[in-house]
Structures are given as structure tokens and as C-alpha cells.
C-alpha positions as CSV (number, residue, x, y, z in Angstrom):
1,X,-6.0,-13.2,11.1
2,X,-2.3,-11.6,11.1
3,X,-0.8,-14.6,11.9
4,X,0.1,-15.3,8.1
5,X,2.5,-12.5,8.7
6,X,5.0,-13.9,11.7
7,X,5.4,-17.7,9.9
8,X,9.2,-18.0,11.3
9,X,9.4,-21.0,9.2
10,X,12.7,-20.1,6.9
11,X,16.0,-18.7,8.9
12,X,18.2,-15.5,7.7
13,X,20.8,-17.1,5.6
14,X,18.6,-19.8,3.2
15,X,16.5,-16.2,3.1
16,X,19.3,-14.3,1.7
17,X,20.2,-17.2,-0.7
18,X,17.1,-16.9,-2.0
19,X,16.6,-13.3,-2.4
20,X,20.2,-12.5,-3.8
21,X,19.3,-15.0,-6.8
22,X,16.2,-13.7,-7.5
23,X,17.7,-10.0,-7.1
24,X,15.8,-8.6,-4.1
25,X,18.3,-8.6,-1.6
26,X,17.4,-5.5,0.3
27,X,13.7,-6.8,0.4
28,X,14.9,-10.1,1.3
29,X,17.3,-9.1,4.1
30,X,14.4,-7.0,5.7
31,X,12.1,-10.0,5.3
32,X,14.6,-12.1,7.0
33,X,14.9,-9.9,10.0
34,X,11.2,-10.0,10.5
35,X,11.5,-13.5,10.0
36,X,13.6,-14.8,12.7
37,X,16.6,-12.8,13.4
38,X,17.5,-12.5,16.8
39,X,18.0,-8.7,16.1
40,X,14.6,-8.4,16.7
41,X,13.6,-5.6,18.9
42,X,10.9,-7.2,21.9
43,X,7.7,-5.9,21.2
44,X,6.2,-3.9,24.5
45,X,4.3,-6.9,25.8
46,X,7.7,-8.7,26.4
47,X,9.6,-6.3,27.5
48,X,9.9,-4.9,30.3
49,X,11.4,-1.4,29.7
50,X,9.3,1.4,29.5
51,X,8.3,2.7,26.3
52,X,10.3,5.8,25.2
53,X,8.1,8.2,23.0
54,X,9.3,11.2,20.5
55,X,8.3,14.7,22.1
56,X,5.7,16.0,19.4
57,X,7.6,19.2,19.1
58,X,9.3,20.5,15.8
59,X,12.6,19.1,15.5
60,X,14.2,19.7,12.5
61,X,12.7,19.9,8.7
62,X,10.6,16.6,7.6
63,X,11.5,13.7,5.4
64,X,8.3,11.7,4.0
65,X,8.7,8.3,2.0
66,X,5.8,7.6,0.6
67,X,3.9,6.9,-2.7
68,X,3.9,9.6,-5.8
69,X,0.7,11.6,-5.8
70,X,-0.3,10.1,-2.7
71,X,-0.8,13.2,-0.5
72,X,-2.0,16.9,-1.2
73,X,1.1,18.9,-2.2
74,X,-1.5,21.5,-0.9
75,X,-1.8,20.3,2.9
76,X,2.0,19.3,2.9
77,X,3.0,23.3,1.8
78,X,0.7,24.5,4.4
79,X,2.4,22.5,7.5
80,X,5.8,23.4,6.2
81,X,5.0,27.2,5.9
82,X,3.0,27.1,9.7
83,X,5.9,25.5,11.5
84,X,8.9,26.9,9.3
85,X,10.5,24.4,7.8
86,X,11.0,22.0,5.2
87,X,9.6,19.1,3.8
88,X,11.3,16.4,1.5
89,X,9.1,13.9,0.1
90,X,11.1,11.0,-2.1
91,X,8.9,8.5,-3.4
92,X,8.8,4.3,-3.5
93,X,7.0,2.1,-6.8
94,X,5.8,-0.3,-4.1
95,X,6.3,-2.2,-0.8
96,X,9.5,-4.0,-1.9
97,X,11.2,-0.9,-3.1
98,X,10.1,1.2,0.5
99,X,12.0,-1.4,2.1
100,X,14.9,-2.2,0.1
101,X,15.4,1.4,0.4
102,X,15.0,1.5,4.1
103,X,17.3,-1.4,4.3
104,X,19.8,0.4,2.6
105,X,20.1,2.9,5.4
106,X,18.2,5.8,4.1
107,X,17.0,8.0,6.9
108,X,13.3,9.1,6.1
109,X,11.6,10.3,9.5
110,X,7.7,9.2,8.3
111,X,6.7,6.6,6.0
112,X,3.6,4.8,4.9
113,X,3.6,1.0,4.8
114,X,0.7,-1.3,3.9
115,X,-1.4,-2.7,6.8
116,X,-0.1,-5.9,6.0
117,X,3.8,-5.0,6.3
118,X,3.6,-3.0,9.8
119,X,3.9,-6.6,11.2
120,X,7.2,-7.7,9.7
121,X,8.3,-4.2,10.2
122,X,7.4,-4.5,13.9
123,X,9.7,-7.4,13.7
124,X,12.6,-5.9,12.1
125,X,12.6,-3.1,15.0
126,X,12.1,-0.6,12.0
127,X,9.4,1.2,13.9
128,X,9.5,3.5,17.4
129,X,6.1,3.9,19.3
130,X,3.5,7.2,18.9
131,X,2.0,9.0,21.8
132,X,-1.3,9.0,21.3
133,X,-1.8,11.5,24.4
134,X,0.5,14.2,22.6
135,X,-1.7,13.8,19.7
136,X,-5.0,16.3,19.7
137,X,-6.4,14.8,16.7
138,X,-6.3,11.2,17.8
139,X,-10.3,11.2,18.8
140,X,-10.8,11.6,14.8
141,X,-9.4,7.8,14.3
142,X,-12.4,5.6,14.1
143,X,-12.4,2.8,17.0
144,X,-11.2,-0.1,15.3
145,X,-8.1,1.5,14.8
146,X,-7.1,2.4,17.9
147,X,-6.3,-1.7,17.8
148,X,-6.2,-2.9,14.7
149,X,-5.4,-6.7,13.8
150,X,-1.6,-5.8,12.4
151,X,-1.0,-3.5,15.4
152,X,-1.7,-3.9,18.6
153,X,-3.4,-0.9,20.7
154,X,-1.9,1.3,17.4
155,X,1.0,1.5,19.1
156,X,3.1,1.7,16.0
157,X,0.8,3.8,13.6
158,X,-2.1,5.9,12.5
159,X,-4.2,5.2,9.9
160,X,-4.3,6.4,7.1
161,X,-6.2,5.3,3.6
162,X,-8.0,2.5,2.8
163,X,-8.5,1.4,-1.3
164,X,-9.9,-1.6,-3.3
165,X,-8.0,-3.0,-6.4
166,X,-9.5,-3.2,-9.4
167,X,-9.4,-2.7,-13.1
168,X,-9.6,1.6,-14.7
169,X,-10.1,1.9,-18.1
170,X,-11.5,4.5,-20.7
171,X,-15.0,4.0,-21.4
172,X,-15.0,5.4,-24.9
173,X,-12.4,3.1,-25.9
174,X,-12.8,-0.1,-24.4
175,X,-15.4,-2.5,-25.3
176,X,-16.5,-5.7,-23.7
177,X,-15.6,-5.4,-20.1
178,X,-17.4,-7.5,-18.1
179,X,-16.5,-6.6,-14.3
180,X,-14.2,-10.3,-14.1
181,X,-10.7,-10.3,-14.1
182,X,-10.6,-12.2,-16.8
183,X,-11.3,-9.7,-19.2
184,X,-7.3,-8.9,-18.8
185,X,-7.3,-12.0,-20.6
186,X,-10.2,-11.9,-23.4
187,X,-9.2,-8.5,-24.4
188,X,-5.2,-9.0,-24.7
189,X,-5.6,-9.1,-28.4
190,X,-8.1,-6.4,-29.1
191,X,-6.1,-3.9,-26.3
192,X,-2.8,-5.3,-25.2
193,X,-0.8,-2.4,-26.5
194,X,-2.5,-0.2,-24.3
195,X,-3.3,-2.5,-21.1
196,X,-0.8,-2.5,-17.7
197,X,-0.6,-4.7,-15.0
198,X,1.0,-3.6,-11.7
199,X,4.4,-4.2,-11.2
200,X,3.6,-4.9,-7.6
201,X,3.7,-9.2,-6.8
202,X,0.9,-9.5,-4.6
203,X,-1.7,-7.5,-6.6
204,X,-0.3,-9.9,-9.9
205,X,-0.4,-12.9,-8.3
206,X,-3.0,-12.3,-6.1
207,X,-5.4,-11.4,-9.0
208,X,-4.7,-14.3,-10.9
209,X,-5.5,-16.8,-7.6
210,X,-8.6,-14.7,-7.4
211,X,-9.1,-15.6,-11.4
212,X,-8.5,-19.3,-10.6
213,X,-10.8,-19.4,-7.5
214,X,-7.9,-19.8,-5.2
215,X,-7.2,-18.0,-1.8
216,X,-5.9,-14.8,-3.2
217,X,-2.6,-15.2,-0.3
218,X,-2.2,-19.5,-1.1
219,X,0.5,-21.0,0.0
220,X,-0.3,-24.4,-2.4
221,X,2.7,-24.1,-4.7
222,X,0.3,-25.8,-8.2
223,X,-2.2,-22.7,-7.6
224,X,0.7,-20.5,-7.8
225,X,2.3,-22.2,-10.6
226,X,-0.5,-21.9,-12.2
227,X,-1.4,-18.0,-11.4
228,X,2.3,-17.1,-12.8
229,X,1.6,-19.2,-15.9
230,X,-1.8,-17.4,-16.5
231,X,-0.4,-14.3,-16.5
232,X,2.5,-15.5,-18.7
233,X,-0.2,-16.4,-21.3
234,X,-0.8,-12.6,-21.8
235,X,2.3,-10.8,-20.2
236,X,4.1,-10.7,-23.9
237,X,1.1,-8.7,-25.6
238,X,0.9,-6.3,-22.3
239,X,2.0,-3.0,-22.7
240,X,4.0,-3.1,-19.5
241,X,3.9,-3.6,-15.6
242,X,3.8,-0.8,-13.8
243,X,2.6,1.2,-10.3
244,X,2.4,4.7,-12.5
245,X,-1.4,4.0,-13.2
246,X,-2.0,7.8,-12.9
247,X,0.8,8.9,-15.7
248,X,-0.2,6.2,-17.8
249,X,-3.9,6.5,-17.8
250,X,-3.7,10.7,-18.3
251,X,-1.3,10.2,-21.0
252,X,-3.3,8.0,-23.0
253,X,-0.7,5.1,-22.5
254,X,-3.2,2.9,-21.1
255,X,-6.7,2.2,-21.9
256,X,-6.8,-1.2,-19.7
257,X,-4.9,-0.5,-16.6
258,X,-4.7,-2.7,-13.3
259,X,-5.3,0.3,-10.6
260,X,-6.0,1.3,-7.2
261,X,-9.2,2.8,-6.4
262,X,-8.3,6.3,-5.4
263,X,-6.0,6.5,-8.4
264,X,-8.9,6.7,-10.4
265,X,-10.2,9.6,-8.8
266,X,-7.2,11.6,-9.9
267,X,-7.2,10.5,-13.5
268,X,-10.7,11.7,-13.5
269,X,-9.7,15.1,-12.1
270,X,-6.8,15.6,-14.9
271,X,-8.4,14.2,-18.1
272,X,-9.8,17.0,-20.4
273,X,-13.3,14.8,-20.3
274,X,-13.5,12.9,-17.0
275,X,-16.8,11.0,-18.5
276,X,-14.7,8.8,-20.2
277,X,-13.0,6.9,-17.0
278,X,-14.5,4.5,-15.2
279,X,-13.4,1.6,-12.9
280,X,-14.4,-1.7,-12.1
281,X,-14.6,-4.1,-9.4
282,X,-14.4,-8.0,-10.4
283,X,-16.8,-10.8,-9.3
284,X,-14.0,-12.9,-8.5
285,X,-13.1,-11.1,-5.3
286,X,-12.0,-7.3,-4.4
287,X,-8.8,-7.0,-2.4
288,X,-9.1,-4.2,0.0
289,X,-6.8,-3.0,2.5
290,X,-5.4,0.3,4.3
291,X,-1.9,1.9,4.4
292,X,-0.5,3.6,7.5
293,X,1.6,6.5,9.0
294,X,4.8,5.0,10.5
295,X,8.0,6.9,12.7
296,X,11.1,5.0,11.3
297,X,13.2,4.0,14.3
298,X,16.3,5.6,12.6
299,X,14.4,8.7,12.2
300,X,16.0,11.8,12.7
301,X,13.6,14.5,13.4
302,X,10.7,12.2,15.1
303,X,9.2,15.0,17.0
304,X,8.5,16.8,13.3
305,X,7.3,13.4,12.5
306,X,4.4,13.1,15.2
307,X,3.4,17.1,14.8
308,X,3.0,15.9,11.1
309,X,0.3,12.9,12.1
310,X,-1.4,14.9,14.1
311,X,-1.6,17.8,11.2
312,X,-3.0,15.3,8.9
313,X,-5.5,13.7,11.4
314,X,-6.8,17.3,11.7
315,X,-10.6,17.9,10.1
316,X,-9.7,20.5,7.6
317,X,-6.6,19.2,6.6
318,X,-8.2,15.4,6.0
319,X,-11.0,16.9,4.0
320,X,-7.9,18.5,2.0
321,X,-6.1,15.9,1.6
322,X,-9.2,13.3,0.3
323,X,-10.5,16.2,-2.3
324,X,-7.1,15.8,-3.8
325,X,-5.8,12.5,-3.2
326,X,-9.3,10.4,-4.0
327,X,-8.8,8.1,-0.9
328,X,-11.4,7.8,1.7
329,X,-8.8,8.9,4.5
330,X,-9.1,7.1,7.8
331,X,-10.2,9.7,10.0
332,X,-13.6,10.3,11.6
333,X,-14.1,13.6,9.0
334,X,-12.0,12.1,6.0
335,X,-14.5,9.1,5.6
336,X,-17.5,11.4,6.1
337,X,-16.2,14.1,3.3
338,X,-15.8,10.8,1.0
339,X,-18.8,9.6,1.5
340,X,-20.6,12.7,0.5
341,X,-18.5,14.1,-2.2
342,X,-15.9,11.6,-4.4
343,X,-18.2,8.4,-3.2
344,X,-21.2,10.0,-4.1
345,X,-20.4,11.4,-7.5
346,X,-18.8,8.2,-8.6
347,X,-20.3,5.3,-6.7
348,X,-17.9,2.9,-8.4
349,X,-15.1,4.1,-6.1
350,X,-17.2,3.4,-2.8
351,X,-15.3,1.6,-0.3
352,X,-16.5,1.4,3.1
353,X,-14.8,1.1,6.4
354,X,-16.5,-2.2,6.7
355,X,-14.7,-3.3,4.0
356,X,-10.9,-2.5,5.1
357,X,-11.9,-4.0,8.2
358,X,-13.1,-7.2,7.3
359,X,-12.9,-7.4,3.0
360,X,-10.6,-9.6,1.5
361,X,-7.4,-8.7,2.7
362,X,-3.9,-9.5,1.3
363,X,-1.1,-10.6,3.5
364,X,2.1,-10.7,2.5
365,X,4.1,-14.2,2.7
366,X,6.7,-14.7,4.8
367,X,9.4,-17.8,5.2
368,X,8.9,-20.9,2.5
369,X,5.9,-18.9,1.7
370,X,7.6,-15.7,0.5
371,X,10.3,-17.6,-1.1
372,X,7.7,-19.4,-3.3
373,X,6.1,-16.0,-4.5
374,X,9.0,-14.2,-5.0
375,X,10.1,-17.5,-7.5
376,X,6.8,-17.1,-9.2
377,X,6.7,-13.5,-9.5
378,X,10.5,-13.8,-11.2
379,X,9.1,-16.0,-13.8
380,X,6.3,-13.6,-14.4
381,X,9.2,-10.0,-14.4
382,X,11.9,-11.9,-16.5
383,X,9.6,-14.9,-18.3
């Protein structure tokens, strides 16, 4: 299932070739690190030094990375204000960016990677290890993911939202959606001036395989070929590509915009008439997946870092944090409140545990593989 991830099938310098001509070398460096380099770090199993964890105790003020609007300014003020300190929150457009900027040195203490990228993180030694014992909230994570398939024994991280991909758009516009992805393409000409794409590669290319009836992570180099020249067909009448569904959506920018499922929610809780936004999933296959809560090795106030997972595993804060964010948050009591408020009053956003456990999951390439993608997504940014 995760092997996809640790392909070591490319080494470091024909990786940074590659990523300096298609201008992602900080992504690419990473990449390569996690691909082969022998500056590794051993993972536990093969080592055999004992693990060295961060004392959960408040050392200095607290610098997230994560996504914009992706966590209750709310629950974040109240930690800051309980324990006395500060918290900085700077913000990445997608995976690529998080870890160019990483690579770049940045010190950030906590950030939240995608399921799929703890792995090559892992790799890179990017990570260091959580207690769970100095955690009190830990119980609340539901028992898959005390060993989930990209980490093992959740050494690395905590849980922390899972989502679906699919397609927003405004009901009292839009005509002639049909829950398929192609409907991106039938209604370019009626609504391309006001339909996005996400400038993120995997959810781009990935719909399009999904379109074709391909394996939404191929590694066949006609289906991707053929995904990039699909979305080519239409990328000229697009409006743009872009992660800032939210902005785009409340503003009236978009009409059609390629979105993740708890975005949705918090369009629908901005709008002046929240009747008019719906969202749908598409026949051709749903990607699914959860993001995590990851100490940065390089972090310089870890012990901040793990009182911060455990404040946001707490019950009170989780229920928080899901009435404002929109995600079902992956804690016993986050999934619950979801369930029975945001999933119930607008079943199109259900997504189930089941689902980020098992649902069609993307992984992101690695070696030849990554190369490949990264060539197609180029022709699709600069085409």
C-alpha cells in the first residue's frame, strides 16, 4: 500500500537536474533526499539508538506551517492565552511549496503534511518522534491510527483531518452538472471565466486519470500524456489554477471551482445565502485522504509543539476546531461532532473514516515516477 512512496529508482543528482529545469528545486532536492540519499536518518526499526523524545512542556512561543483557514483562529488564541505565549502561523499553497520552504531552512516547530508525504519526509530525517505517553489526549485517536499505513506505530504523527476532492459550485448559477468530472470539460464554454482548477499536481492530474479511467497515481507515461493534454484542451478558457477555493468562491470569482470538501463548509458559512453552494462528488472516482500533525526535526520549541497536539486532540477543543474548519477532525469526539452537525446538515460533505482508511487514496510519485509528473504538470502550468 505505501510502497509507491519509497521507489528509490532515480539517485540525487539526475533528481536535481530534473527539478532545476522544471523550476522546483527545493521540492526536488527534498524529494531526492527521500529518494536515496545517504543522509537519510535510520528509521527506529534499524537503529539501534534509543529514541529521544521532546519533553511536552512549554518551551518557547509556537511556529505553525500549515494551510490558510485551515484551523480555528478561535482554538489557536485560546492555547496561546492559557500557556502565555505566542503563536505564529505562516501559511503554504500546497505540498510542494511546505516543502520547498522547509528545504530552504525555515524553522517552523509544527507542520501538517498530507498522509501521503510523511513517508518521504520520514526519509529526509525531517521529522523527530512524539510521546504518545506524555500525551493525555492520545486515547481520543481512533485505532487505526495509532498505526497507520504511511507511519508506523504513529511514531511520527497525529492525525489530523481527513477530506474528499471534489467539484463546489453555486447552485443558482450553474446549470448542467452532472456529478462527472467531465463536466470541467462540457461547461468550459458556458462558465470558463468563472471555473478554477487547483494549482496542486496530484489533484490535476490525478482528476484527469480518474476522467480517463486510469489509476488516478499511474505511472504509464501515454495515460499521463494524455491526462496533461486533456486538461490543456480547456486550461486557456479557465479562469485560473489555484488552492484559494475559499476567497475565490466567497468573492464570487468562481462559480465552478475544483475544491476540497471541508472548504465548502466555510464558503457556506460566509456567503450572505449559504443555499446557493453545493458540492459534488464524481462517478469517476473520489480521492480521499487525511493530513497530519508533524514536529519538524529542526524545530526549535518542540516541547510547545507536543503541548499543542495534545491541546487540539482535546474534546472541546476538536469540536471547536471542526465547527469552524468544516473537516471531520480525526479524533474520537471530532468525527462524532461531524457526524451529527456539518455531515448531517449537508450530507454532500459526508466522508467517513472508512473512507480515509481505505478510499481511493493518492500517493505521491517518487524517482522516474515523479519526474514524469512533474514534466506533465509543467506542460499543463506553462502550456
Amino acid at each position: 500500500m505505501a510502497s509507491g512512496i519509497f521507489d528509490r529508482d532515480i539517485n540525487r543528482r539526475d533528481f536535481l537536474k530534473a527539478g532545476a529545469a522544471l523550476g522546483l528545486g527545493g521540492t526536488a532536492a527534498w524529494i531526492a533526499a527521500a529518494c536515496g540519499s545517504s543522509s537519510v536518518a535510520s528509521t527506529p526499526s534499524s537503529s539501534p539508538t534509543p529514541i529521544k523524545y521532546a519533553t511536552a512542556q512549554i518551551d518557547g512561543d509556537l511556529n505553525l506551517f500549515n494551510w490558510s483557514q485551515y484551523m480555528s483562529p478561535d482554538v489557536i488564541d485560546a492555547f496561546a492565552k492559557h500557556y502565555g505565549i505566542k503563536v505564529n502561523q505562516p501559511n503554504f499553497d500546497n505540498m510542494e511549496d511546505m516543502l520547498t520552504k522547509i528545504n530552504a531552512g525555515n524553522a517552523y516547530d509544527l507542520t501538517f503534511p498530507t498522509a501521503d508525504y510523511v513517508g518521504p519526509m520520514l526519509r529526509a530525517g525531517l521529522a523527530q518522534p512524539l510521546d504518545h505517553t506524555q500525551l493525555k489526549n492520545w486515547p481520543e485517536i481512533p485505532p487505526y491510527f495509532n498505526n497507520p499505513w504511511y507511519d508506523a506505530n504513529a511514531l511520527y504523527t497525529a492525525p489530523y483531518a481527513i477530506w474528499t476532492t471534489g467539484i463546489m459550485y453555486r447552485k443558482d448559477k450553474v446549470q448542467g452538472m452532472t456529478g462527472s468530472w467531465s463536466d470541467f470539460w462540457n461547461l468550459i464554454g458556458q462558465y470558463g471565466d468563472k471555473m478554477f482548477l487547483l494549482y496542486d499536481f496530484q489533484e490535476v492530474l490525478g482528476m484527469s486519470l480518474l476522467r480517463n479511467g486510469k489509476d488516478i497515481n499511474s505511472k504509464n507515461r501515454s495515460d499521463l500524456d494524455a491526462a496533461s493534454a486533456n486538461v490543456l484542451q480547456i486550461k486557456s478558457k479557465l479562469r485560473g489554477l489555484e488552492t484559494d477555493d475559499i476567497t475565490n468562491t466567497v468573492g464570487g470569482t468562481a462559480w465552478i471551482h475544483h475544491a476540497w470538501s471541508g472548504d465548502v463548509y466555510q464558503v457556506i458559512s460566509q456567503v450572505d445565502d449559504p443555499s446557493t453552494i453545493t458540492y459534488q462528488t464524481c462517478k469517476e472516482g473520489v480521492p480521499t485522504g487525511n493530513d497530519t500533525m508533524m514536529i519538524l526535526k529542526n524545530a526549535q520549541h518542540p516541547g510547545t509543539a507536543m503541548k499543542f497536539i495534545d491541546w487540539m486532540l482535546d474534546p472541546a477543543n476538536a469540536t471547536a476546531n471542526v465547527d469552524w474548519f468544516g473537516y471531520p477532525q480525526v479524533t474520537n469526539t471530532g468525527l462524532q461532532h461531524f457526524n451529527q452537525t456539518i455531515g448531517k446538515d449537508y450530507p454532500f460533505l459526508q466522508v467517513s473514516l472508512d473512507q480515509a482508511i481505505s478510499g481511493l487514496r493518492e500517493i505521491v510519485p517518487t524517482g522516474q515516477n515523479l519526474q514524469l509528473w512533474l514534466s506533465e504538470w509543467r506542460k499543463i502550468v506553462y502550456g
